[in-house]
LUMDRENLO-377883 format. One record per residue (C-alpha): residue number from 0; residue in three letters; x, y, z. Coordinates in steps of 0.1 Angstrom, whole numbers, padded with zeros to 4 digits. Layout:
   bavex   vogu      c1      c2      c3
     NUM    ala       X       Y       Z
...
# end
This chain:
   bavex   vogu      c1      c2      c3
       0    unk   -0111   -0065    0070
       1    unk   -0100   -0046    0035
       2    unk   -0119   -0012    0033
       3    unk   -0093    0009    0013
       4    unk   -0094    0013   -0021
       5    unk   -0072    0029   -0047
       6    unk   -0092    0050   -0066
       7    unk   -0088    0053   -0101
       8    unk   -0077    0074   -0127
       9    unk   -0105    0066   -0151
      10    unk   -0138    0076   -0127
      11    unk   -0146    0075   -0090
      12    unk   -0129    0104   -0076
      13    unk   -0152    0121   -0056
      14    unk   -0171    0087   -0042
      15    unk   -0136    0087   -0028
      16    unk   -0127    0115   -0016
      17    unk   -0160    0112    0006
      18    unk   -0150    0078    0018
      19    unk   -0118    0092    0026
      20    unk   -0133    0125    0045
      21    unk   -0152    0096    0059
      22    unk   -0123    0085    0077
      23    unk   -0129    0053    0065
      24    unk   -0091    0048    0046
      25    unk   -0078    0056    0083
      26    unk   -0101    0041    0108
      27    unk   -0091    0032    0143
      28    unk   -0098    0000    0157
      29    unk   -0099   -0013    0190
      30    unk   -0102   -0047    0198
      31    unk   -0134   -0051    0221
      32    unk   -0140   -0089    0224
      33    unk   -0122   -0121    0222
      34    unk   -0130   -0154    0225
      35    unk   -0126   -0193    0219
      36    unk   -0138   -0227    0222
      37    unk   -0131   -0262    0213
      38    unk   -0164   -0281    0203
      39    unk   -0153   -0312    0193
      40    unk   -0116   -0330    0193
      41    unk   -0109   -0314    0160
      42    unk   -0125   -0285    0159
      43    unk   -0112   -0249    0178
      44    unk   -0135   -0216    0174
      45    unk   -0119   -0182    0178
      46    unk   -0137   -0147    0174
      47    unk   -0125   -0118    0176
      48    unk   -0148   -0085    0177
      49    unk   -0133   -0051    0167
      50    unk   -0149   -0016    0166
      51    unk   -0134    0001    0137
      52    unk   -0139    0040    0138
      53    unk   -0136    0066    0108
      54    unk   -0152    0101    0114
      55    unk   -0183    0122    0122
      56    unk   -0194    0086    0140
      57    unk   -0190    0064    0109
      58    unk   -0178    0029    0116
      59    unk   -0181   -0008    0117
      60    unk   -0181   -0031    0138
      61    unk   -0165   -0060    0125
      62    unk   -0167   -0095    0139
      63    unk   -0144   -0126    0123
      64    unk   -0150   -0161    0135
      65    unk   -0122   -0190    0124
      66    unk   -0131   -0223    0128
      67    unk   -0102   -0247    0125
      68    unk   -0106   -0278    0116
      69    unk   -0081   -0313    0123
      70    unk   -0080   -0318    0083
      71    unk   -0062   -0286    0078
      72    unk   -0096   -0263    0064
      73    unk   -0105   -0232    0080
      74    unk   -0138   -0217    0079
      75    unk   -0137   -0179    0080
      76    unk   -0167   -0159    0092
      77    unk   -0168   -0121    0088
      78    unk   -0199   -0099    0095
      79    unk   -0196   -0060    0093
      80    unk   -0226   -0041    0112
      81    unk   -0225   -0003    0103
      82    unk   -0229    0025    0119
      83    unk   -0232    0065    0111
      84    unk   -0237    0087    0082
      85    unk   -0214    0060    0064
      86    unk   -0207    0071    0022
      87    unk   -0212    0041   -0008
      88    unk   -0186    0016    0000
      89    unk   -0159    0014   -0030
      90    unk   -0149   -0026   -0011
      91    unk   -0156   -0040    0019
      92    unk   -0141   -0077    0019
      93    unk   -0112   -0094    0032
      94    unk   -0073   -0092    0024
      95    unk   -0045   -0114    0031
      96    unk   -0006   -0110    0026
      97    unk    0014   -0140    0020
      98    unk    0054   -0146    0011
      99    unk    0062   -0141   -0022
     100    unk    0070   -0177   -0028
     101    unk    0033   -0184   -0037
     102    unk    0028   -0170   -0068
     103    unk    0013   -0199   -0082
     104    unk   -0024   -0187   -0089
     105    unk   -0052   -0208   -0104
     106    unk   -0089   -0195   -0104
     107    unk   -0121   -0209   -0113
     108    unk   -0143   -0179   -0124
     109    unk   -0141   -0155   -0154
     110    unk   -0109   -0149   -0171
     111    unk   -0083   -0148   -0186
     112    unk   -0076   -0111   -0181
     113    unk   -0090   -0088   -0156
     114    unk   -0129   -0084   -0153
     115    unk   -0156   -0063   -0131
     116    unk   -0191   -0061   -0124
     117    unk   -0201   -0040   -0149
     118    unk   -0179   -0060   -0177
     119    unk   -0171   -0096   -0169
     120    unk   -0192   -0106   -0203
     121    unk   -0155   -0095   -0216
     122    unk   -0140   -0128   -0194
     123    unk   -0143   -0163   -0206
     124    unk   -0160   -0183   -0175
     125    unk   -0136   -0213   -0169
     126    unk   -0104   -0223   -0151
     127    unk   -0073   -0202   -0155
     128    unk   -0037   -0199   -0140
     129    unk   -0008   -0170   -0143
     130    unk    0018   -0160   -0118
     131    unk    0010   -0132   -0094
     132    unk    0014   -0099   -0111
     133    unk    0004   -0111   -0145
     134    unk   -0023   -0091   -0144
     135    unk   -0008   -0062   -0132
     136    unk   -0021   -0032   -0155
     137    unk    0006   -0003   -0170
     138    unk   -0022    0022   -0163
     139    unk    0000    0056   -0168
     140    unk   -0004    0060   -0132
     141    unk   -0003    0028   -0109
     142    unk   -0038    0018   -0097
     143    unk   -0054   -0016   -0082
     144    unk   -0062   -0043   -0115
     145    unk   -0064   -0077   -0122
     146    unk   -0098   -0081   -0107
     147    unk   -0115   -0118   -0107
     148    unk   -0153   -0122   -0114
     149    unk   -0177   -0147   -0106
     150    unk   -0150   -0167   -0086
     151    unk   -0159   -0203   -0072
     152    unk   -0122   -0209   -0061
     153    unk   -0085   -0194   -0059
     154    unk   -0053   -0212   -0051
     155    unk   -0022   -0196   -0044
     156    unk    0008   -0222   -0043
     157    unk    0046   -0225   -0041
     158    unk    0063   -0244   -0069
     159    unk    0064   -0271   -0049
     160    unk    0022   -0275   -0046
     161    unk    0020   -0263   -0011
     162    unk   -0005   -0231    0001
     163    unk   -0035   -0220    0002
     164    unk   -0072   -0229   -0011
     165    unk   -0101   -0202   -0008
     166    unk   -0134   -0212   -0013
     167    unk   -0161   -0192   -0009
     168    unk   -0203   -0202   -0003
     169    unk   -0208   -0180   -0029
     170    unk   -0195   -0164   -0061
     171    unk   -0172   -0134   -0050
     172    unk   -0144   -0111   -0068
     173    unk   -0112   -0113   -0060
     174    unk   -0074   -0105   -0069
     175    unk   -0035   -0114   -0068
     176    unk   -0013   -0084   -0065
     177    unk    0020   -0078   -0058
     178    unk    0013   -0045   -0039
     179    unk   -0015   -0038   -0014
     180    unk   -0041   -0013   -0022
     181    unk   -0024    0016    0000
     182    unk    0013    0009   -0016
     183    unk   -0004    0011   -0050
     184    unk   -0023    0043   -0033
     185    unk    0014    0058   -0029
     186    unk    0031    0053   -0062
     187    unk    0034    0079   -0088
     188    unk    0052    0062   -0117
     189    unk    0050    0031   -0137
     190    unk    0087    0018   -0126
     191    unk    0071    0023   -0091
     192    unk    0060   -0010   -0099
     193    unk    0090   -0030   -0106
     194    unk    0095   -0043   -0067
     195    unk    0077   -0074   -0062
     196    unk    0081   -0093   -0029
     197    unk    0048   -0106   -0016
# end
């Protein structure tokens, strides 16, 4: 689950700074169920429940299902039920950290530079690739960028071809960073930037 968000610079402030009073850039969690199956010869199911506390009783609780399938797919399933005085929500997705070796990416949504909800009619809709950090904005203080609109598909592959395939049953938005959203949260300086290894 991805709640934190860097806020930035150029508006936002104080939705974050009551999602951070919130407790929702720290929250707690505490695994509170677990479970699998095997329904057919190729096929393994495994959920896992968590309850995911901020403060003044705001929370989730956040259940993921994988389902993994003998042809290599897996089918991710994640459903957030809040709870408590909770603040608007700057993200509430997914993240995932891989080596840096796949920096390969290739998207199918709007491009070729970043774009947002309220101004992907600046992106081209088609398919695009760059290298993971391309996209990586000089703001004069580092903040999270390179945001994907409208996207049907990203890959993120070695030079070799192999890694990973995301589809998702409906448009989402999504990005390739170098940093995660709470190392981009710490930096001060542009040359805070220069270390890339994921």
């Amino acid at each position: 689950a991805a709640f934190f968000k860097k806020m930035k610079i150029s508006g936002a402030e104080n939705n974050g700074e009551t999602w951070e009073s919130a407790g929702l850039a720290d929250m707690t969690m505490t695994c509170t169920a677990f479970d699998w199956e095997q329904p057919a010869p190729a096929e393994v199911r495994v959920s896992v429940t968590l309850s995911m506390q901020g403060k003044n009783g705001c929370g989730f609780t956040f259940k993921t299902t994988y389902t993994v399938l003998g042809d290599g797919r897996v089918i991710c399933d994640n459903r957030f039920t809040p709870h408590g005085p909770l603040p608007v929500l700057p993200r509430l997705g997914a993240m995932l950290t891989l080596p840096a070796a796949y920096k390969q990416v290739r998207w199918l949504g709007f491009g070729p530079w970043e774009t947002y909800p309220d101004r992907d009619a600046c992106g081209q809709f088609g398919a695009f690739t760059e290298t993971c950090g391309d996209t990586l904005a000089y703001y004069a203080k580092p903040q999270e960028c390179g945001s994907k609109e409208q996207c049907r598909y990203i890959s993120l592959t070695d030079e070799a071809g192999d890694g990973l395939l995301v589809f998702g049953e409906v448009p989402y938005a999504c990005s390739a960073l170098p940093f995660t959203p709470q190392e981009l949260s710490g930096m001060q300086h542009l040359n805070d930037t220069l270390r890339r290894d994921k």
